[in-house]
N, C-alpha and C positions, 0 to 999 in steps of 0.2 A: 504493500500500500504506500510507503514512504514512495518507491521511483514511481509511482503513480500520480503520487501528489502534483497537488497545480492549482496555484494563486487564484484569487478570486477578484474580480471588479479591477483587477490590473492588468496593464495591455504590454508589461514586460517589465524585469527586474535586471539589475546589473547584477555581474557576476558577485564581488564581494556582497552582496546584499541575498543573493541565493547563499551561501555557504553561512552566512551567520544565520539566516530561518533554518537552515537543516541539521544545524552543529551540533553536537551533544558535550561539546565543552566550552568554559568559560570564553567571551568574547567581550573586548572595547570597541565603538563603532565610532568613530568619528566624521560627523556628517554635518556639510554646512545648509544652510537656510534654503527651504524647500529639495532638499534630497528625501523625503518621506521618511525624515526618522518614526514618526507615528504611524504610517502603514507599514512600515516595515515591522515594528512591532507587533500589529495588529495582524498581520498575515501569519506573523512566526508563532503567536497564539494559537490563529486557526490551524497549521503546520502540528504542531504539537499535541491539540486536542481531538483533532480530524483523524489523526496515524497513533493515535495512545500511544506517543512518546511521551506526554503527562497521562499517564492510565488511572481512570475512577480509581478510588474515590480523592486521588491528589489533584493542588491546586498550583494555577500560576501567582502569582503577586506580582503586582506591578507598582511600583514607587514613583512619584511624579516628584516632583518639588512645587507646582502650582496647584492649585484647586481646579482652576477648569480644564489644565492641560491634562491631571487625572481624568474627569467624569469625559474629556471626549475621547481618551482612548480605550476607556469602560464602554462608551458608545460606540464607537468603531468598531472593538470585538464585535459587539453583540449584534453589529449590519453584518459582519463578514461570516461569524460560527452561527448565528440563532443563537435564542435565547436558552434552548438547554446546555447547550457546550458553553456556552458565554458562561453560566452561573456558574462555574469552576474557576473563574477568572475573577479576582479581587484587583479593583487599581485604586489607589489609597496614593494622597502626601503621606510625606516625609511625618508632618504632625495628627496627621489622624491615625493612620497606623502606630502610632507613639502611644498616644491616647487611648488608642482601643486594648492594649496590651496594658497603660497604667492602669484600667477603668476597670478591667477583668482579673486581675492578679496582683491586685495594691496589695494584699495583704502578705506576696509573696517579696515585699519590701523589707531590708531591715529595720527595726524599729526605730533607727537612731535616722533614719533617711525619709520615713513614714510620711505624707502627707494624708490631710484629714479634708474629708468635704471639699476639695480644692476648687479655686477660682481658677482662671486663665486672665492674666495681666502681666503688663511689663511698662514701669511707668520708669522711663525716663530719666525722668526730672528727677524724683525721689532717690533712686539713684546715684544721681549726681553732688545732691545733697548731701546723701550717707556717705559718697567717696571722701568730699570735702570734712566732715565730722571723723573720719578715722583719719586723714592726716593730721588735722588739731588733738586729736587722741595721743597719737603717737609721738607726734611734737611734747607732749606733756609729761607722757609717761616713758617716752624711748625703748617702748616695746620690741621695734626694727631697726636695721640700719631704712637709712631715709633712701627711697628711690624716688625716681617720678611720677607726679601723679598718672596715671592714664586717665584717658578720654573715655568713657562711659561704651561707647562702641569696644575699646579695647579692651576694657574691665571684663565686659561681657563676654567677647572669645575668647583672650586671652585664659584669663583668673577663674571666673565665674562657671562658664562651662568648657574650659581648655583642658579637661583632665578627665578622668572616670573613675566616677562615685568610688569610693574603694566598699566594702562590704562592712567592712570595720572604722576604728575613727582613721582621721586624717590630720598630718601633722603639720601644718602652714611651716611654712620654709622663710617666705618674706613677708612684708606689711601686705601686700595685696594678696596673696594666697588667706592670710587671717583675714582682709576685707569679705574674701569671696564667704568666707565658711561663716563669718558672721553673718551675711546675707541669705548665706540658703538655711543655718537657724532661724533667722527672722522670718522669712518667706515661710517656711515648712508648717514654724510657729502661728505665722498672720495674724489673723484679729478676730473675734467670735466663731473661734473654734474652728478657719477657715484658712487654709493654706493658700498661698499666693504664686501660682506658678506659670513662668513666660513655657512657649512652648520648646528652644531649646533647653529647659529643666526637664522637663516631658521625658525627651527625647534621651536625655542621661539614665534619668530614673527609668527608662523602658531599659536600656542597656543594663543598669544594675538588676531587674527583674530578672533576665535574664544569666549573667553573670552568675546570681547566687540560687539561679537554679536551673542547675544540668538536664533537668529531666523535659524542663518545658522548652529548653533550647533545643532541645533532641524534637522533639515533639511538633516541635514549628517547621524543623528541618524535613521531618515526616508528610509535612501537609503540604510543603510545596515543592515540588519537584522541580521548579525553575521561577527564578525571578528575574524582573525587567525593572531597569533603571536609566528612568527618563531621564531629560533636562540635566544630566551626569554632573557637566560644567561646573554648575553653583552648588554641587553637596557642600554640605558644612562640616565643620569636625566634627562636632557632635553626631550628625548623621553617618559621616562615615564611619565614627566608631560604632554605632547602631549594629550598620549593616556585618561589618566584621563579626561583633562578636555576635550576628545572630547566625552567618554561615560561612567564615571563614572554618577551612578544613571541613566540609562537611559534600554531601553530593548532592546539593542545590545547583544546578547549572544557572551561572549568572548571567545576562545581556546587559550590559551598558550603554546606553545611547547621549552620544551628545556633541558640541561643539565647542573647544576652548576660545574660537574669537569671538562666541558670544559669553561668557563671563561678565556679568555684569552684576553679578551679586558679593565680589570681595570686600566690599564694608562689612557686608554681614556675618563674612564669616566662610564665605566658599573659599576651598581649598585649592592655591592655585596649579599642583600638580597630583591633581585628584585620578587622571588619567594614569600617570605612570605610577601611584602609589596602587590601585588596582589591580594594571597588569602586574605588579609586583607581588603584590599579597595573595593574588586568587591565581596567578600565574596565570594569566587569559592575553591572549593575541589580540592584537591591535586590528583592525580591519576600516580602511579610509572609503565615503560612497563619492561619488565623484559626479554625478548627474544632480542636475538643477530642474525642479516640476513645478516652480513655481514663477520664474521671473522670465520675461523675455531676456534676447542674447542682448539688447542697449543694454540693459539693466545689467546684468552677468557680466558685462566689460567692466562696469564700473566696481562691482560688487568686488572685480580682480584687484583694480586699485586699493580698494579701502583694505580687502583682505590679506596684501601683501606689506601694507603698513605695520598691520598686526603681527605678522608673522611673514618675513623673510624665505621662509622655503615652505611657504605654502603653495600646495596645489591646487593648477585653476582645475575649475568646473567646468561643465557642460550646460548650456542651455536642451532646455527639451518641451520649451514651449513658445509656442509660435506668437510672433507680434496680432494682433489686433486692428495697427492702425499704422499710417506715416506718418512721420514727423519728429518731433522733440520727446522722448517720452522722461527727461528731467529735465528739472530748469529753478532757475533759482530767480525768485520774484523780489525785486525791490520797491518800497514804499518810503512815503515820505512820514503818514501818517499813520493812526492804528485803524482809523476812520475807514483809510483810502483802504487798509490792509482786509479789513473785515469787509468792505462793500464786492472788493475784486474773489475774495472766496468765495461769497453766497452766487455771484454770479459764474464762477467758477466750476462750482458745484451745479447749480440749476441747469448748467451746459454740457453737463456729464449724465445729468438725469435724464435731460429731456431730449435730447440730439444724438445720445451716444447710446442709450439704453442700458445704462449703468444705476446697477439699486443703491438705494442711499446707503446701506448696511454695507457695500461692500467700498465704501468710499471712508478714509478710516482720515480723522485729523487729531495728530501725535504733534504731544509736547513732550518737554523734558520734564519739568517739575510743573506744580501746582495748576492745574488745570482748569481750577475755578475762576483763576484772575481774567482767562481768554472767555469766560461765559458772558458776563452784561456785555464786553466787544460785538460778540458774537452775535448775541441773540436777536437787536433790533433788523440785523439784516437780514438775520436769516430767516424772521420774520415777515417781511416784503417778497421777500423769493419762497415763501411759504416752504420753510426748509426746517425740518424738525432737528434741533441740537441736542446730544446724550451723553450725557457727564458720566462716563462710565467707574469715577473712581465713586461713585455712590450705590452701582448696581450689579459690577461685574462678580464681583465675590458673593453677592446674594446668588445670581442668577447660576451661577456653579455647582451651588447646593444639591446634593442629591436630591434632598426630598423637593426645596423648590421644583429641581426641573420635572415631578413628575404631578406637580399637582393642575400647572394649567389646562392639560388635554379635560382635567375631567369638569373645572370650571368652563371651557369653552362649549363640551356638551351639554352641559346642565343652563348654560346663560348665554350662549350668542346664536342656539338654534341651528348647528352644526353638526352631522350627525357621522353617519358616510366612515369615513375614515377613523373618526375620532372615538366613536364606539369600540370598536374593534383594537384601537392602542388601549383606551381604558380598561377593554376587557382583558387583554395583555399582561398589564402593571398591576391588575389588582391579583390574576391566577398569580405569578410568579414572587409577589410580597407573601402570600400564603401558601405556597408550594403545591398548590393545588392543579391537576387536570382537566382543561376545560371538557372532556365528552364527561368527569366522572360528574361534576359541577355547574355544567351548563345553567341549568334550571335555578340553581341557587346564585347566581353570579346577576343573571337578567331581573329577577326578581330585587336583589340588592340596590343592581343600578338602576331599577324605575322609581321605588322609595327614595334612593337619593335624589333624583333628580326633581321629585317632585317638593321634597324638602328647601332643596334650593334653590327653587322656582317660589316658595312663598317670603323667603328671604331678600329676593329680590327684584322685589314691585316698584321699588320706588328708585327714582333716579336724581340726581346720582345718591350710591347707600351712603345709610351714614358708616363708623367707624364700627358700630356694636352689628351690625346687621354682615360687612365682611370678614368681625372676627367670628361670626358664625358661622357663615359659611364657608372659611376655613377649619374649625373646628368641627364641623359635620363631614369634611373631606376627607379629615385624617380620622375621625370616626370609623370611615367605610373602607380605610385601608385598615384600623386599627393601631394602636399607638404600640404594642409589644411587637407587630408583624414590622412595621417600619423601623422599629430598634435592633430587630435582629435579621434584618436586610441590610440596613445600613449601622454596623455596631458604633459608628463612629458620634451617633444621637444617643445608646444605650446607658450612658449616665451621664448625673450634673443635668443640668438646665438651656443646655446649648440647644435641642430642637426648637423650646420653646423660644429663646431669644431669634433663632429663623423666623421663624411663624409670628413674632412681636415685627419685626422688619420688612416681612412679607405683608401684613395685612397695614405698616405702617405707608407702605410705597404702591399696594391698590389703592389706597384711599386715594393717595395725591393724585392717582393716573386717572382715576374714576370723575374725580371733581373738572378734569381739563378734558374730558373724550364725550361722546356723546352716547356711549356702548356698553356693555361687555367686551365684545370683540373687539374694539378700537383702544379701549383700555388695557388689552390683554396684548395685542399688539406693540403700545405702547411698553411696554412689563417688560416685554421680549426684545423690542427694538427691531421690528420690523421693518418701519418706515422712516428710521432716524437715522443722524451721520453720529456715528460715535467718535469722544474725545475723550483721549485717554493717553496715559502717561507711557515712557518708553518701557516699563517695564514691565508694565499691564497688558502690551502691545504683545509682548515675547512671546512667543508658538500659534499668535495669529496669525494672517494672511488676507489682502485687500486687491482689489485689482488698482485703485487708487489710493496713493499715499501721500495726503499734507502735510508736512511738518511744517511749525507754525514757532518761529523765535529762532532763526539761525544770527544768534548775538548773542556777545560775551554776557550781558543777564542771563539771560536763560541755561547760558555754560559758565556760571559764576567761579565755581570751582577745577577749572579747564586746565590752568596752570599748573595746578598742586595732583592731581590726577591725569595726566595725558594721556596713558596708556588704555585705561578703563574708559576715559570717556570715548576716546577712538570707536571700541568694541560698542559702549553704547549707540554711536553714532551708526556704526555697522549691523546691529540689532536692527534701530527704525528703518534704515534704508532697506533692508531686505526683509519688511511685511510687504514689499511689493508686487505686482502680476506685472503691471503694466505701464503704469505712471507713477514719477516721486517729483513731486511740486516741494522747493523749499518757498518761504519767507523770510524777507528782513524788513524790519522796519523802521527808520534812522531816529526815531524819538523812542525808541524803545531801547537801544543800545549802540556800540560802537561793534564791529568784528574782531578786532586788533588781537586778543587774545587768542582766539579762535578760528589765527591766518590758516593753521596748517591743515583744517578740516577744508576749507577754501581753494587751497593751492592742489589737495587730493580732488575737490571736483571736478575743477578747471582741467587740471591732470590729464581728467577724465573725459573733457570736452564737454562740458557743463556750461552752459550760457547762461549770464545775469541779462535778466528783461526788465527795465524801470517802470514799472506801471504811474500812470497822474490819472488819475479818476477812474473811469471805468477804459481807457485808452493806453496802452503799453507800446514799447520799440524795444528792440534791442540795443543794447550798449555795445 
């Protein structure tokens, strides 16, 4: 059955990309922007489960490091195997699979390590305050020799989670080791009998579960017969000690996927040679994919430039998708105004929508930081050009949610009059939350769904609901999946008060959509981002894909930190440019900043054959 096998929905793979879906030993994959690290994964799932190379009753696990980048390769198995092969596939972050493991086995903690009732927080500032209180401590008492203070960023990787738990106590060596163990007392301790923990504490404490017990590390190694490790790049220390001690030396066949010129997460804590620590430790071969499915070849010329800045013996890529259009597909747009800047996008946009047959969702406008200063810009224009604006750093992490993403199908059949398709997903999500057979069930399933529906048809008579009437009919939703069926589908809601803070967010962000739409369905739309241009930060952006890409603030504001960072901002810069299909529009806008700092991201476009166009109203030239 194996030389049998053969990909699904794919119209051909490159060689190294067939040898890591067939392997049966550890692999690194190193793959740049639109090479299908995610289909590749998802194929090598189906490969696996399709040929009982994972044979019943073992599982895959797949580790993401984002939330959405998890649930859409949860979703892509489950287009490519169905949904019974699919349910042997787990794709969990980095901190939910942490979580599900502290939340089921806290008692397998040592007492002295215990958290009780925990919270999830990581304040900062508080922080920062404690750092500064133990160097006046130690000034007074000369408990250490004096070092420097670190920077709260550093405290946290370094000191605070730079090490692992030991099982027993732990002997602070300098002032900031005694900082950190002060801290995780405090924290452990908290405040009305409630422990305080960021999620790389989590993620320690999941490693010490483990550690101080052989039998459930055996046990986990038991249940998966392979795991897949997305987004590779940005693992943190903490996570890759994680994954060590959960299958280092053990017969977990590992998949690693990722790219080092997207690194964009080393403040946090990603490891910069995370790749070679790997094939070191698990003894796994490197394997490079060299094909590009995402960007036309203008695009890919450029992508050569910015990616050999990165990396000097880097290999180019392959285009393998065809232009669209003639002409310019980058260009760097100059403004005088933010006025001139915001009038020239809304028309910009309106001319892609309506000329070009281009959906607004697939037309994406990336900042670097703070994303809400570019909305009142924004808004009035794109208002005139009846152009829907979508702040996605308020939605996108709702909308990743497992349970979010399964609750709208069955508000749309119960309130926008929808049936057809939607029936039949609903009846889908609710057999598979209960494990149930739809020929053994049939009759109990139809029965369920007409009660519901008529439930939440009385709920909502009046327009637009008010806030008590949607948190009902949320609450009669997850009624009808059931609240212990959805904790033990999704273990990562199974303790603490985390589902209900979704469901607090989720009926908080119907409400606002409900008050502005004149629907259900237009509200729901709204929710989803159907009809909207999403704005969203570079890093929010990371493993999506647009066929149009604005990037809005090519000036030193926007790259404040450009100087002190060169290297990383590079990689960021190479991140946004390549969510592109087809087109990357920059902006500058000369009362917004100077570029002076940020010649050398400039000299790479130019490089590139990148043209600056000075736009004065709605009227542009080239310079």
């Amino acid at each position: 059955m194996k030389d049998k096998w053969k990909p699904i929905e794919v119209k051909e793979l490159e060689p190294a990309a067939w040898e890591v879906i067939k392997s049966d030993f550890n692999k690194s994959v190193v793959a740049g922007p639109g090479a299908g690290k995610t289909e590749l994964l998802a194929q090598r799932a189906y490969y696996l489960l399709q040929t009982g190379c994972c044979p019943w009753p073992k599982r895959i696990l797949a580790i993401s490091f984002k939330r959405d980048s998890a649930t859409n390769l949860g979703e892509r198995v489950k287009k490519r195997c169905g949904h019974e092969l699919a349910s042997r596939f787990d794709s969990y972050t980095y901190d939910a699979f942490s979580k599900i493991l502290l939340d089921r086995f806290i008692l397998g903690i040592p007492e002295n390590w215990r958290p009780t009732n925990y919270v999830i927080e990581e304040k900062r500032d508080e922080i920062n305050l404690f750092l500064d209180s133990v160097y006046v401590e130690n000034d007074e008492n000369r408990l250490y020799d004096f070092s420097p203070r670190p920077s709260v960023s550093e405290f946290i990787t370094k000191y605070l989670v730079g090490f692992e738990l030991p099982i027993g106590s732990f002997d602070p060596k300098n002032l900031w080791q005694y900082a950190a163990m002060r801290w995780w007392r405090r924290s452990l301790k908290g405040s009305r009998n409630k422990s305080r923990l960021s999620f790389a504490m989590i993620e320690r404490l999941a490693a010490l579960i483990l550690n101080a017990n052989p039998m459930l590390r055996k046990a986990i190694q038991m249940t998966y017969s392979h795991v897949f490790l997305d987004e590779f790049q940005d693992t943190t220390g903490p996570q890759y000690s994680f994954v060590k001690t959960a299958f280092k030396n053990s017969k977990t066949v590992i998949t690693a996927v990722g790219d080092y010129k997207q690194q964009i997460m080393t403040w946090a804590g990603a490891l910069p040679d995370v790749f070679d620590l790997f094939n070191s430790d698990f003894d796994a071969k490197r394997h490079d994919l060299i094909s590009n499915y995402r960007s036309v070849p203008e695009l890919v010329s450029i992508l050569h430039v910015l990616a050999r800045r990165i990396d000097p013996k880097y290999i180019e890529t392959t285009s393998m998708s065809p232009s669209a259009f003639s002409g310019d597909h980058c260009i760097i747009y100059e403004y005088e105004t933010r006025e001139g800047e915001a009038l020239h996008i809304a028309e910009l946009i309106s001319d892609l929508i309506n000329n070009h047959n281009i959906s607004p969702k697939d037309i994406a406008l990336i900042v670097r930081q703070k994303p809400d200063d570019f909305v009142p810009q924004l808004t009035p224009y794109f208002i005139r050009y009846r152009l829907k604006l979508r702040n996605e750093r308020e939605l996108q992490d709702l909308i990743a949610e497992r349970f979010t993403r399964i609750v709208p199908p069955f508000l749309r059949l119960a309130l926008s009059g929808n049936s057809g398709h939607l029936w039949s997903e609903c009846r889908d999500i609710l057999m598979h939350l209960r494990g149930i057979d739809w020929e053994d069930s049939s009759n109990q399933i139809i029965d369920e769904l007409d009660r519901f529906l008529g439930l939440i048809k009385k709920e909502s008579y009046v327009w637009p609901p008010a806030r008590e009437n949607i948190q009902k009919i949320i609450e009669l939703t997850l009624g009808l999946f059931g609240v212990g069926n959805v904790k033990l589908y999704y273990p990562e809601y199974e303790h603490g008060d985390y589902l209900q803070k979704i469901i607090n967010s989720l009926v908080c962000h119907l409400e606002k959509f409900c008050d502005s739409s004149s629907d259900w369905g237009s509200s729901l739309d709204e929710f989803e981002g159907f009809n909207s241009i999403p704005l969203l930060t570079i890093h929010k952006s990371k493993g999506l894909e647009y066929d149009t890409v604005i990037f809005l603030g090519l000036d030193d504001n926007s790259w404040w930190n450009f100087s002190n960072q060169p290297d990383e901002s590079t990689r960021e810069f190479f991140v946004a440019f390549s969510r592109a299909k087809q087109r990357v529009f920059f902006t500058y806008c000369e009362n917004r900043g100077a570029h002076e700092k940020i010649a050398s991201l400039y000299d790479l476009l130019r490089t590139s054959g990148v043209q600056s166009v000075k736009v004065l109203g709605s009227d542009f030239y080239s310079k």
